[in-house]
PAZAPA-4460 file (N, C-alpha, C; in steps of 0.05 Angstrom, whole numbers, plus 32768, in hexadecimal, padded with zeros to 4 digits):
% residues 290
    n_x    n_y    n_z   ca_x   ca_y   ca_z    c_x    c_y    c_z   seq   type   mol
   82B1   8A60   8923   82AC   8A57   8908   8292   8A63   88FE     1      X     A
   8295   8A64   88EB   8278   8A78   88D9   8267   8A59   88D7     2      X     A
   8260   8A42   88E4   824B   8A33   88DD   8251   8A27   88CD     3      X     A
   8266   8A24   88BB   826B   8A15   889D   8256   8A1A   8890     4      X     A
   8248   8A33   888B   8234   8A30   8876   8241   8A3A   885A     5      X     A
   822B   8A32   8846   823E   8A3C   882C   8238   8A5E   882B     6      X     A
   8245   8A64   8821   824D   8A84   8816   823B   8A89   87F7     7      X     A
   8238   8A9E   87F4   822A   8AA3   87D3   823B   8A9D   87BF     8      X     A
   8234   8A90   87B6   824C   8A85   8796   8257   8A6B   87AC     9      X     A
   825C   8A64   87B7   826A   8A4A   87C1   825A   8A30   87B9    10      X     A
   8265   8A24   87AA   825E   8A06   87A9   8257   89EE   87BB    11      X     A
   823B   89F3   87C7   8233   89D3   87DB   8244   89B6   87DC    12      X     A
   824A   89B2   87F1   8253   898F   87E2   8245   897D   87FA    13      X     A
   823E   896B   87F3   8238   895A   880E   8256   8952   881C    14      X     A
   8255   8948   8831   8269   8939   883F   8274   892A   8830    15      X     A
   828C   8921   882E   829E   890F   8829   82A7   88FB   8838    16      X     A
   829E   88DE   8835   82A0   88CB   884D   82B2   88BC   8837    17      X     A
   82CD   88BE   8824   82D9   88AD   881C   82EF   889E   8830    18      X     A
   82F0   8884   8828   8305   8877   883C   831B   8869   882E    19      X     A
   831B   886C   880C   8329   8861   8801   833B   886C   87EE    20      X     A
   834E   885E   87E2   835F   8871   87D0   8371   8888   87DC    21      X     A
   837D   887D   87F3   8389   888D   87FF   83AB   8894   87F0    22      X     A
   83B7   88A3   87F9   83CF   88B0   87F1   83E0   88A4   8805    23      X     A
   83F6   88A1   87FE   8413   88A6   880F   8414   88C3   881C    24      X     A
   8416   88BC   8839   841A   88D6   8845   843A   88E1   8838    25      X     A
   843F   8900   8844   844F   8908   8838   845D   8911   8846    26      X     A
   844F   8919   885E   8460   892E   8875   846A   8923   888E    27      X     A
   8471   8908   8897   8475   8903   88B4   8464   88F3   88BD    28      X     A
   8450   88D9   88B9   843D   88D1   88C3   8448   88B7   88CF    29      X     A
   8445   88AD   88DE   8445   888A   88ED   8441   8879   88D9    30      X     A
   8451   886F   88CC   844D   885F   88C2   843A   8844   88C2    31      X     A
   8428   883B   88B2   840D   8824   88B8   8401   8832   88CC    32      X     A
   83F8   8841   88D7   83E1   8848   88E4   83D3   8857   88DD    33      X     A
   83D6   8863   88C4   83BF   8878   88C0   83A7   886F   88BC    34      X     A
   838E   8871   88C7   8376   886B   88C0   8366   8887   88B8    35      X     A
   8374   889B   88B7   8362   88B2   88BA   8367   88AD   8883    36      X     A
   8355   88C1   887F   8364   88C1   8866   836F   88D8   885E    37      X     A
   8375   88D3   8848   838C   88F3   883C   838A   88FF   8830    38      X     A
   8378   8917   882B   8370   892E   8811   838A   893E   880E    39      X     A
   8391   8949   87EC   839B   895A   87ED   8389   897A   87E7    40      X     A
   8392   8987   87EE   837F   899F   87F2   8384   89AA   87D4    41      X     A
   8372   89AB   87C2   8373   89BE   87A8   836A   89D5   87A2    42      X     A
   8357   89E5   87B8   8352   8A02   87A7   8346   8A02   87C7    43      X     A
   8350   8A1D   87C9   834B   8A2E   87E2   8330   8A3A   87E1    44      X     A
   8320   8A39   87F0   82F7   8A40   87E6   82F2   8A5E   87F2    45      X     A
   82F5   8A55   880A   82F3   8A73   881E   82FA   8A6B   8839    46      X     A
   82FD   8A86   8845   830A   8A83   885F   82F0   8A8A   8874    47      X     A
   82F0   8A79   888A   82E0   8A7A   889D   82E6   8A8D   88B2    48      X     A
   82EC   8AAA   88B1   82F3   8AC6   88C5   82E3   8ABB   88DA    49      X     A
   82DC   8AB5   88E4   82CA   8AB6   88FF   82E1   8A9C   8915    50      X     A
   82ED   8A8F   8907   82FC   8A78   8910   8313   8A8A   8918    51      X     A
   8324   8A8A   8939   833C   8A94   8938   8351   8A8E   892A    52      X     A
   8357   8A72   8922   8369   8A68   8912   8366   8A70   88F7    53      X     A
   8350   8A7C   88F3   834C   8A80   88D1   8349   8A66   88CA    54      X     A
   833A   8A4C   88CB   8333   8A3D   88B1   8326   8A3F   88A1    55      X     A
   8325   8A2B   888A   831F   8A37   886B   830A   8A1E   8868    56      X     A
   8304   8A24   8853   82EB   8A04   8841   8301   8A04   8826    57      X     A
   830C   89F3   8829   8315   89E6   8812   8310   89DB   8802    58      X     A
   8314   89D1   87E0   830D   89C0   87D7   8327   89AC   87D7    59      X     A
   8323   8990   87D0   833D   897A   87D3   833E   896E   87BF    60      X     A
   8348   8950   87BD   834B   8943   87A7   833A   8934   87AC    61      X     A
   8329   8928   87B5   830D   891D   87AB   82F6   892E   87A6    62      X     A
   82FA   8946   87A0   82E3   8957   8798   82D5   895D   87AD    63      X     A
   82D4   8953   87C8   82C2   895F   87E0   82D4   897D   87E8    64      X     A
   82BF   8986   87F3   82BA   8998   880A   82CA   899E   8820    65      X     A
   82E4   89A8   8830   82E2   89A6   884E   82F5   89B2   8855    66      X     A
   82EE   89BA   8873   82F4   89D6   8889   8313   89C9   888C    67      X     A
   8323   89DB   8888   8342   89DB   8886   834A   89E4   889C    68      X     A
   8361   89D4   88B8   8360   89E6   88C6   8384   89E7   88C0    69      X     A
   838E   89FB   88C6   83A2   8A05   88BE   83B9   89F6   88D1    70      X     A
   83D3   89F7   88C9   83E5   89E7   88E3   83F5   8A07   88E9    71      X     A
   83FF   8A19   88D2   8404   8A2E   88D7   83F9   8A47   88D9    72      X     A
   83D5   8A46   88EB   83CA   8A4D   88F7   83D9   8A5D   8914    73      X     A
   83CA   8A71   891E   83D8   8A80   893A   83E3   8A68   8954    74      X     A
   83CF   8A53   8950   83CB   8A45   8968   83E5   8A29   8960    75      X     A
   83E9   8A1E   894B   83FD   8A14   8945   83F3   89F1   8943    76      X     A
   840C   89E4   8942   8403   89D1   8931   83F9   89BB   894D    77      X     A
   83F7   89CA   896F   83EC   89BF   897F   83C6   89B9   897D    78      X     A
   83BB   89CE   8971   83A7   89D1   896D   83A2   89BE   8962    79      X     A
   83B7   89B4   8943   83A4   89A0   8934   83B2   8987   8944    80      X     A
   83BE   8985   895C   83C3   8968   8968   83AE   896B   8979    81      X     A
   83A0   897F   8989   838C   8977   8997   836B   896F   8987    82      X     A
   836C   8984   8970   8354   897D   8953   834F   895A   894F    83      X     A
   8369   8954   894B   8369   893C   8945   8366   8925   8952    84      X     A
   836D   8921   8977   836E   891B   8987   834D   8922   898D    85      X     A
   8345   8937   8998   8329   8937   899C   8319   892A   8983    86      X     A
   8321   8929   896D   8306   8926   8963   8306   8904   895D    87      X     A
   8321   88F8   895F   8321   88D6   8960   830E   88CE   8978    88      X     A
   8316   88E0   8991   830B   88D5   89A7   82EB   88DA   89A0    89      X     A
   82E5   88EC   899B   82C4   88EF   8990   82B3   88DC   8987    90      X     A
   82C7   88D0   896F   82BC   88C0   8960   82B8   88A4   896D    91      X     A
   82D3   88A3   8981   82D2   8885   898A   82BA   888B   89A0    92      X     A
   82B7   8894   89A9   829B   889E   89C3   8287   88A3   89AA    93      X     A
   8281   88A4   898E   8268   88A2   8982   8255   88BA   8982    94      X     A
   8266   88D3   898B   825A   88EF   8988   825E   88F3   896F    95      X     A
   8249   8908   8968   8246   890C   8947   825C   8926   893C    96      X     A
   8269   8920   892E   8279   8936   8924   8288   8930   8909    97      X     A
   8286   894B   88F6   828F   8945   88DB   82A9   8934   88DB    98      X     A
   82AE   8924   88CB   82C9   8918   88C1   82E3   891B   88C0    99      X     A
   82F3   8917   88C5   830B   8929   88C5   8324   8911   88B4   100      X     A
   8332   8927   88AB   8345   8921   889E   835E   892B   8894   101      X     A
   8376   8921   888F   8390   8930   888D   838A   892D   8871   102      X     A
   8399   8952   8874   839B   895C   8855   83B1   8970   884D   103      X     A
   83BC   8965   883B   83DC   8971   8824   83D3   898E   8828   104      X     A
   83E2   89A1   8826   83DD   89B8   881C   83F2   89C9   880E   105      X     A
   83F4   89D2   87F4   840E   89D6   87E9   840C   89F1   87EB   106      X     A
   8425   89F7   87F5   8426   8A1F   87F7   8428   8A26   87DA   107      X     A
   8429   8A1F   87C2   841A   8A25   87A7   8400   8A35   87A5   108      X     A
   83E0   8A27   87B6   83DB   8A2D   87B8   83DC   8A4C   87BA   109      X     A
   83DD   8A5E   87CF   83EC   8A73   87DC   83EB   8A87   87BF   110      X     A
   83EF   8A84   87A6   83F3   8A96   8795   83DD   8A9A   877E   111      X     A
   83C2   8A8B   8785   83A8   8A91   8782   8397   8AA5   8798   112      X     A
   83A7   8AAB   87A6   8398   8AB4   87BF   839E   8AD7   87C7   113      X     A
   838C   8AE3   87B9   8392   8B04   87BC   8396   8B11   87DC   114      X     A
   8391   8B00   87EF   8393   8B0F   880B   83A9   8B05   8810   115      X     A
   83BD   8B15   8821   83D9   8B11   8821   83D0   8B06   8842   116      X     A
   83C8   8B04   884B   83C1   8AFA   886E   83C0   8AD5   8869   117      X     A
   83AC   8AD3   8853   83A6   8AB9   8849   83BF   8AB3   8838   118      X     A
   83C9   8ABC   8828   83E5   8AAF   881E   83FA   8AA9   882B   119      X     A
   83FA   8AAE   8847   840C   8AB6   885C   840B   8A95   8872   120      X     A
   83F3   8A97   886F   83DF   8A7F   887F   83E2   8A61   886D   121      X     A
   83DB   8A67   8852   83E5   8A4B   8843   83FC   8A49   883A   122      X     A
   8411   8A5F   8841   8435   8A56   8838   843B   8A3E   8854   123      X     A
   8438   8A49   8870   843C   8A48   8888   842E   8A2F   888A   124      X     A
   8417   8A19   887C   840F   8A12   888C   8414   89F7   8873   125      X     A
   8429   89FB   8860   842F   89DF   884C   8434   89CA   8855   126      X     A
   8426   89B5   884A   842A   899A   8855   8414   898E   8860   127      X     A
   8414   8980   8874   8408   8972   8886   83F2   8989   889C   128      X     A
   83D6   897E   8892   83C1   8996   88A2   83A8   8984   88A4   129      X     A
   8396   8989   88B8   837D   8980   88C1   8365   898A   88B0   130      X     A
   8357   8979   88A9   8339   8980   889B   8323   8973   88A6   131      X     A
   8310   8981   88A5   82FA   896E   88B3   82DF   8975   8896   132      X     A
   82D2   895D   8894   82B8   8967   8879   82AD   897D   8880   133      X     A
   82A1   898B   886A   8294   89A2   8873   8275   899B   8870   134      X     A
   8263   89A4   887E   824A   89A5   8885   8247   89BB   8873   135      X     A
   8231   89B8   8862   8227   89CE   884D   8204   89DD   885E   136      X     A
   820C   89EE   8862   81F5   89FA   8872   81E4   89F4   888C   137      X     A
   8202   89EE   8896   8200   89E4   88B0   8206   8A03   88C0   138      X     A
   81F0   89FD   88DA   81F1   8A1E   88EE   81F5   8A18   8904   139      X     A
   8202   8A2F   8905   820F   8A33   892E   81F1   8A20   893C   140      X     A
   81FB   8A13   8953   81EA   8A0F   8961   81DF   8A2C   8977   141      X     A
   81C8   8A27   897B   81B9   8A40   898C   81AD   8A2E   89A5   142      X     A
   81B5   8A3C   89B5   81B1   8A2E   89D8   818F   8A39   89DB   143      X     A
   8187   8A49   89CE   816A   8A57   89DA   8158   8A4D   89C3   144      X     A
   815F   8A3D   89B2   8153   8A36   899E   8152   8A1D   89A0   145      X     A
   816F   8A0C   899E   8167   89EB   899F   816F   89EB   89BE   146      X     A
   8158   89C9   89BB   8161   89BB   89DF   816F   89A9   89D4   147      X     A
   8183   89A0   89E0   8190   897E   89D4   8182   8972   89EA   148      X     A
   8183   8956   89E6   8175   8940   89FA   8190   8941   8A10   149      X     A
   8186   8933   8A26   8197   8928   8A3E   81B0   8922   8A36   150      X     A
   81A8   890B   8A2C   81B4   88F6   8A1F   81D0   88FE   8A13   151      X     A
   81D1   890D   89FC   81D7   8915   89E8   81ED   892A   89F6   152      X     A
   81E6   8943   8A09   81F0   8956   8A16   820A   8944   8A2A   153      X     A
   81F4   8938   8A3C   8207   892D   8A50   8223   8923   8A3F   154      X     A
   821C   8912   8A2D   8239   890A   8A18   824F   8913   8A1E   155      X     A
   8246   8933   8A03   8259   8949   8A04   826A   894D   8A14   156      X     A
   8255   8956   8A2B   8264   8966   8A46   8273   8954   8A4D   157      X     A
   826F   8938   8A55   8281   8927   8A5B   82A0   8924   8A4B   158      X     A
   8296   8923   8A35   82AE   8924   8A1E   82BF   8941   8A1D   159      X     A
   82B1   8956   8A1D   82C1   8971   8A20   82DA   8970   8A42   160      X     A
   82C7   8966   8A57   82DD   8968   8A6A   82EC   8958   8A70   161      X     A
   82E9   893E   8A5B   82FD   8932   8A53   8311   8934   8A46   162      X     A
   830F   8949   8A2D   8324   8957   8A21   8329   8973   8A2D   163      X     A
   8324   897D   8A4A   8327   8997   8A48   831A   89AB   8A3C   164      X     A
   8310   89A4   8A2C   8308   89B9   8A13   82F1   89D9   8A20   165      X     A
   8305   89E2   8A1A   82FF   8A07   8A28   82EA   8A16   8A16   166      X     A
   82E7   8A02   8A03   82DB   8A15   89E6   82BA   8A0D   89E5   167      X     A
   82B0   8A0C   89F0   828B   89FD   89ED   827A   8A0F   89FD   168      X     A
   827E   8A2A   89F8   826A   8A3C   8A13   8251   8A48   8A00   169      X     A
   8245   8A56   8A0B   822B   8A63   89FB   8238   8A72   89E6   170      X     A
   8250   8A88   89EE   825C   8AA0   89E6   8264   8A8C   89C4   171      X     A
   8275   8A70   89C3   8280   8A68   89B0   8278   8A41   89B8   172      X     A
   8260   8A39   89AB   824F   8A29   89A3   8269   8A0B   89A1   173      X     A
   826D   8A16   898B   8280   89FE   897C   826D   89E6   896E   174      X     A
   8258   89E9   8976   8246   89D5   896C   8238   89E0   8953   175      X     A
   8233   89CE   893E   8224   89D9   8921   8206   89C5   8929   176      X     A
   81F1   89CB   8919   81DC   89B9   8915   81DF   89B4   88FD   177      X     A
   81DA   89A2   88F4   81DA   899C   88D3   81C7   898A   88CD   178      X     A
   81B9   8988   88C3   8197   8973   88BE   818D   8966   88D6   179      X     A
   8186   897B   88E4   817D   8981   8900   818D   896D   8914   180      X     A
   81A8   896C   8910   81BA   895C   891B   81DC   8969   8927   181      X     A
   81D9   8964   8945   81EA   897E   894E   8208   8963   8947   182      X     A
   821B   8979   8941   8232   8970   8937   824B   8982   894D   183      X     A
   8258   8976   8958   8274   8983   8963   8283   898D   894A   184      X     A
   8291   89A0   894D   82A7   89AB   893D   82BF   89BB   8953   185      X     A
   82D5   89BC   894B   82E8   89D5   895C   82F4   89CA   8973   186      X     A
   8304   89B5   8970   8318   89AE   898C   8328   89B4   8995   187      X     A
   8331   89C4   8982   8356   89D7   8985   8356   89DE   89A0   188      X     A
   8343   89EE   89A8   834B   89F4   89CC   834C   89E3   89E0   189      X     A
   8347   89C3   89DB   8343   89B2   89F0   836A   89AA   89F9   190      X     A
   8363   8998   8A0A   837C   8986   8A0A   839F   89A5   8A0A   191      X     A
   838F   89BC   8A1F   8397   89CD   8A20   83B6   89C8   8A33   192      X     A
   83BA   89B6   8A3F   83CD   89B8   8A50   83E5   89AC   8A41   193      X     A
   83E6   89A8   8A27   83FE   89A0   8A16   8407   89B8   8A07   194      X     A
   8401   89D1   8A0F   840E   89E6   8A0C   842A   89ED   8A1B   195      X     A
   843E   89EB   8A12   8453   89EB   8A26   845A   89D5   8A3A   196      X     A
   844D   89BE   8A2B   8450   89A4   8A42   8471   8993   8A43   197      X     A
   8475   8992   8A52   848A   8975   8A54   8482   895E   8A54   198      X     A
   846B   8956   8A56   8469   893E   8A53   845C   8933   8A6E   199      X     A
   8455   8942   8A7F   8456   893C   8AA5   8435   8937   8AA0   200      X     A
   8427   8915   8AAC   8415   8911   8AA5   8400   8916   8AC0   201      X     A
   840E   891F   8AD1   8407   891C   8AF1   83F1   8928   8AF4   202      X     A
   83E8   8940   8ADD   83D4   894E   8AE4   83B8   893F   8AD5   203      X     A
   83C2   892E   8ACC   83A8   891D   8ABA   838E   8921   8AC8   204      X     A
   8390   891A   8AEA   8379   891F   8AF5   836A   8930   8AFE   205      X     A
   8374   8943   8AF4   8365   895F   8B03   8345   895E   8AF4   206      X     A
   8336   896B   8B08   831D   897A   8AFD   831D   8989   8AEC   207      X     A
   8307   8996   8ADA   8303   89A1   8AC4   82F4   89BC   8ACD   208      X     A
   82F8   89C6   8ADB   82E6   89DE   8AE6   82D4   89F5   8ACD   209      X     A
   82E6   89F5   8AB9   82D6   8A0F   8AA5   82BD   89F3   8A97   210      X     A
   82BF   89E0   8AA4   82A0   89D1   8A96   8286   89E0   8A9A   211      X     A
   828E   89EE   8AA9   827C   8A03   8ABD   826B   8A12   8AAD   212      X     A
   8274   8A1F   8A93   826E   8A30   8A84   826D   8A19   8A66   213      X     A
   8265   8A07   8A70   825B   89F9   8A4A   8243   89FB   8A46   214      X     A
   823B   89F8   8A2D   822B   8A07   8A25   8211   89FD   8A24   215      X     A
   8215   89D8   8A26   820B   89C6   8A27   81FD   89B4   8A45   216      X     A
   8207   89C4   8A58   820C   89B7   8A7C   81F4   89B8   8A7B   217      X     A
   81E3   89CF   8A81   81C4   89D3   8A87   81B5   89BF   8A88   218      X     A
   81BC   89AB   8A61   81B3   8998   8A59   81BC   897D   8A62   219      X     A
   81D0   897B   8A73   81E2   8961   8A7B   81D8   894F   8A8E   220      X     A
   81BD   894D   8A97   81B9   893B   8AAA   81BB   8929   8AB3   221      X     A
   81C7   8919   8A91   81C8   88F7   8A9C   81F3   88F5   8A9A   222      X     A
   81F8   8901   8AAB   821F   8903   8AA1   8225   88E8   8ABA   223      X     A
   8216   88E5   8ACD   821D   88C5   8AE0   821E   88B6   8AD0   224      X     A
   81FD   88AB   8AC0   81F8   889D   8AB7   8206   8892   8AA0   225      X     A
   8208   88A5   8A8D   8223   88A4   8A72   823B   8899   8A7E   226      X     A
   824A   88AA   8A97   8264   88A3   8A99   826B   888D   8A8B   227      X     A
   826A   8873   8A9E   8274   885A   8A9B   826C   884B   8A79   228      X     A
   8250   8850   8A6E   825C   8846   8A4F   8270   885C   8A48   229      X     A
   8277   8879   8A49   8282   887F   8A3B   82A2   8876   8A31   230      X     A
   82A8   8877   8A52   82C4   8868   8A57   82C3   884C   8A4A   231      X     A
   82B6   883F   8A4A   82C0   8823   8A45   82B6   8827   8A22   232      X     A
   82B7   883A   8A19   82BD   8844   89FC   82DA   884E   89E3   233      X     A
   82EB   884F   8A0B   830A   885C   8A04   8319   8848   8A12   234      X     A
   8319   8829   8A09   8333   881B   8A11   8349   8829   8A10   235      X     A
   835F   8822   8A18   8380   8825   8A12   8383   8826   89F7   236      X     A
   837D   8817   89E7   8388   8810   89CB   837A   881D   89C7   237      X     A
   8358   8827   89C6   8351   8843   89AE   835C   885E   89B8   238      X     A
   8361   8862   89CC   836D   887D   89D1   8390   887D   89C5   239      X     A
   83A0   8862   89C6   83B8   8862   89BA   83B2   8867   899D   240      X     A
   839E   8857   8996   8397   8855   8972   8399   8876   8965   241      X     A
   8388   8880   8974   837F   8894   896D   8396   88AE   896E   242      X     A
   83AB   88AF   8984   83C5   88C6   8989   83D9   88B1   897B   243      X     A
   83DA   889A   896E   83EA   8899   895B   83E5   88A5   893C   244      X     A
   83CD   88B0   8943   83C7   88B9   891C   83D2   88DF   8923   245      X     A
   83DE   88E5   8938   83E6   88FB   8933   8405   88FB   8928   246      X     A
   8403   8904   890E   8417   8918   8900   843A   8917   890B   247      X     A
   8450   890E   8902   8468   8911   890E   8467   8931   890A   248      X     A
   8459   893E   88F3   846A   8957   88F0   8455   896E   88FE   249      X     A
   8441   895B   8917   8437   8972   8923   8445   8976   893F   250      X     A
   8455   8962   893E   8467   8960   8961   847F   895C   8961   251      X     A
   8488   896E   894B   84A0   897A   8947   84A5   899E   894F   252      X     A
   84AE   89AB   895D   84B3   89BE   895F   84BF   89CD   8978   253      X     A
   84BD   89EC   897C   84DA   89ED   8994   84C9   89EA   89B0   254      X     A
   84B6   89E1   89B6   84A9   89D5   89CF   84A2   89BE   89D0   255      X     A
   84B0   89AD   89BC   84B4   898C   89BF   84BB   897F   89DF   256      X     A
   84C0   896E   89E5   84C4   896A   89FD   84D2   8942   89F7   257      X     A
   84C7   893C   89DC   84D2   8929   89CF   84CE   8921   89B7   258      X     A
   84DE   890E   89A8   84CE   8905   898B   84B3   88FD   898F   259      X     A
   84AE   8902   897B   848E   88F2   8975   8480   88DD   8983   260      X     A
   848F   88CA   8989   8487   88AD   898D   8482   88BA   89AF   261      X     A
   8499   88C9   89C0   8497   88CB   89D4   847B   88DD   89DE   262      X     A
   8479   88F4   89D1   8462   88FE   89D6   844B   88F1   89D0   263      X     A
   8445   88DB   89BB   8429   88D3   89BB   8430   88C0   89CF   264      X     A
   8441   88B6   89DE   8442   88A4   89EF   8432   88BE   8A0A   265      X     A
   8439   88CC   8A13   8433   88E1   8A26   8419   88E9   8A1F   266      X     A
   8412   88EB   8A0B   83F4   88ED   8A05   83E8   88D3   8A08   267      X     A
   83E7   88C5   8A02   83DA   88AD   8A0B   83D6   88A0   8A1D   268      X     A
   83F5   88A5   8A2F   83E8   8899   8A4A   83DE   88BD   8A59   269      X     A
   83DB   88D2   8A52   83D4   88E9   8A64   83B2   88DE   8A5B   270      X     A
   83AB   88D3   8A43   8385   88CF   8A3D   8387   88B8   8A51   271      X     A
   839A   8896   8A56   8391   888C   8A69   8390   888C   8A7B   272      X     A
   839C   889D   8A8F   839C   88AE   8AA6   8384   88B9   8AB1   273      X     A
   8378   88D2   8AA0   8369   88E8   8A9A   834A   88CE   8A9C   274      X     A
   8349   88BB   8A91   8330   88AA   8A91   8332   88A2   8AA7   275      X     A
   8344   8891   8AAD   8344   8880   8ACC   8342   8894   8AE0   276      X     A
   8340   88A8   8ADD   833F   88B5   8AF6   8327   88D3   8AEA   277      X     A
   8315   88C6   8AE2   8304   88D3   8AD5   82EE   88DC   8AEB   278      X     A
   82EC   88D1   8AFD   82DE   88E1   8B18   82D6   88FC   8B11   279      X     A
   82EE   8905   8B1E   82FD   8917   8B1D   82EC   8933   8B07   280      X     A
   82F5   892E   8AEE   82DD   893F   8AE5   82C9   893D   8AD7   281      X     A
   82B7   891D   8ADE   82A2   891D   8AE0   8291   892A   8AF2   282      X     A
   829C   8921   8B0F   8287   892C   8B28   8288   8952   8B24   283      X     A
   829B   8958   8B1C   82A8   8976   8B18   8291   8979   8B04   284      X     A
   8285   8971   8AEE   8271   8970   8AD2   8250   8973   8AE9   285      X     A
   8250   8965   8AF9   8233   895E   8B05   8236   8974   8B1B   286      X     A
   8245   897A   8B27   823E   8996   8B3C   8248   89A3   8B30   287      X     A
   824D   89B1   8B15   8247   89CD   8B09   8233   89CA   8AFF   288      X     A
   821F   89BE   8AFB   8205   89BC   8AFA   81F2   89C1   8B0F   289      X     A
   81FF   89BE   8B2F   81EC   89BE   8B41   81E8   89DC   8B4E   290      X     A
***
């Protein structure tokens, strides 16, 4: 991601923390559980090239700001089930990261848009898509520039090899600063073993070996100490809460393995698994450090 900063001629917005006035979903959602809210996307701003998926800064229907991630993106509409999934669990663990939210997108759009790559990208990706607020002049984090505290680091790392997440190295940050306040962004690569999955939860406990290379370990000293509040942060019911707000129409497709209900069932007990037997790659977190 280019940092979410603004572009020349682009319009600043602060964050958008609305929670009300929500819409009827439109595309497939669980009925009564949505707690996330619902922008429709109205004018396409610019596209963020530095992002593999190509996301964009949108504008919506409450007039804010925010980073669009595509569902008919290269990586597919797994990416925005793991986006969404990592960044509930974030929030419920109390790490700092922009807002997120499901957002309409009408392949209409698509015929304001002179690059035929990008009209290609918002026919493909109508309907039901992931947004998170955009940070207005918010910058890549720099490892040789800022220190994060103990504290703060250990978190992360804990939480990254908790989702797997392959994406947090020096080479590709994933972290913004924004009013001298480091922010997670970018979960699409975590929660990597639901690529081609059946559903087999057996491997829940494995170690996390590429924690090896985060970007943040150096700084991780206190990851014993964190463990245990972190966990008792992700009962049963917030990790269910949270993989019920994913999308019927993101776990539909030809590497299904079941309807909807069955896969967030497989996701939810693969996160209660994956905790209870969280050893595993914690101790794996503290000797790639040693």
């Amino acid at each position: 991601m280019c940092g979410m900063q603004c572009t020349d001629g682009q319009r600043s917005s602060a964050p958008r923390f609305l929670r009300s006035g929500l819409k009827p979903l439109l595309h497939g959602y669980p009925s009564g559980l949505m707690t996330l809210p619902l922008r429709t996307a109205t004018r396409y701003v610019t596209p963020l090239r530095e992002g593999g998926s190509m996301p964009a800064v949108v504008e919506a229907d409450d007039d804010g700001l925010y980073v669009l991630k595509f569902r008919g993106a290269g990586q597919g509409p797994k990416a925005l089930v793991a986006e969404l999934i990592a960044g509930g669990l974030a929030k419920a663990l109390q790490l700092p990261m922009p807002d997120l939210a499901l957002m309409e997108l009408d392949a209409d759009l698509a015929r304001t848009e002179g690059d035929p790559e990008i009209q290609d990208l918002i026919k493909a990706s109508a309907g039901l898509n992931l947004a998170m607020d955009y940070l207005p002049g918010a910058v890549n984090f720099d490892p040789v520039a800022e220190q994060p505290d103990a504290d703060l680091a250990s978190r992360i790392v804990w939480f990254d090899a908790f989702i797997s997440n392959v994406d947090r190295t020096a080479r590709n940050t994933n972290l913004l600063m924004w009013h001298r306040r480091l922010y997670l962004i970018d979960h699409g690569a975590s929660l990597y073993f639901h690529h081609g999955w059946d559903g087999d939860v057996s491997g829940a406990g494995k170690p996390f070996p590429l924690i090896r290379d985060h970007v943040l370990l150096r700084w991780a000293s206190r990851l014993a100490d964190i463990d245990a509040a972190m966990a008792a942060r992700l009962p049963d019911a917030v990790m269910a809460g949270i993989v019920a707000e994913v999308p019927d129409a993101w776990l539909q497709g030809p590497d299904s393995f079941g309807d909807p209900p069955a896969q967030r069932a497989a996701y939810t007990d693969y996160l209660i698994r994956r905790l209870a037997q969280r050893d595993a790659f914690v101790q794996g977190a503290i000797h790639a450090r040693a």
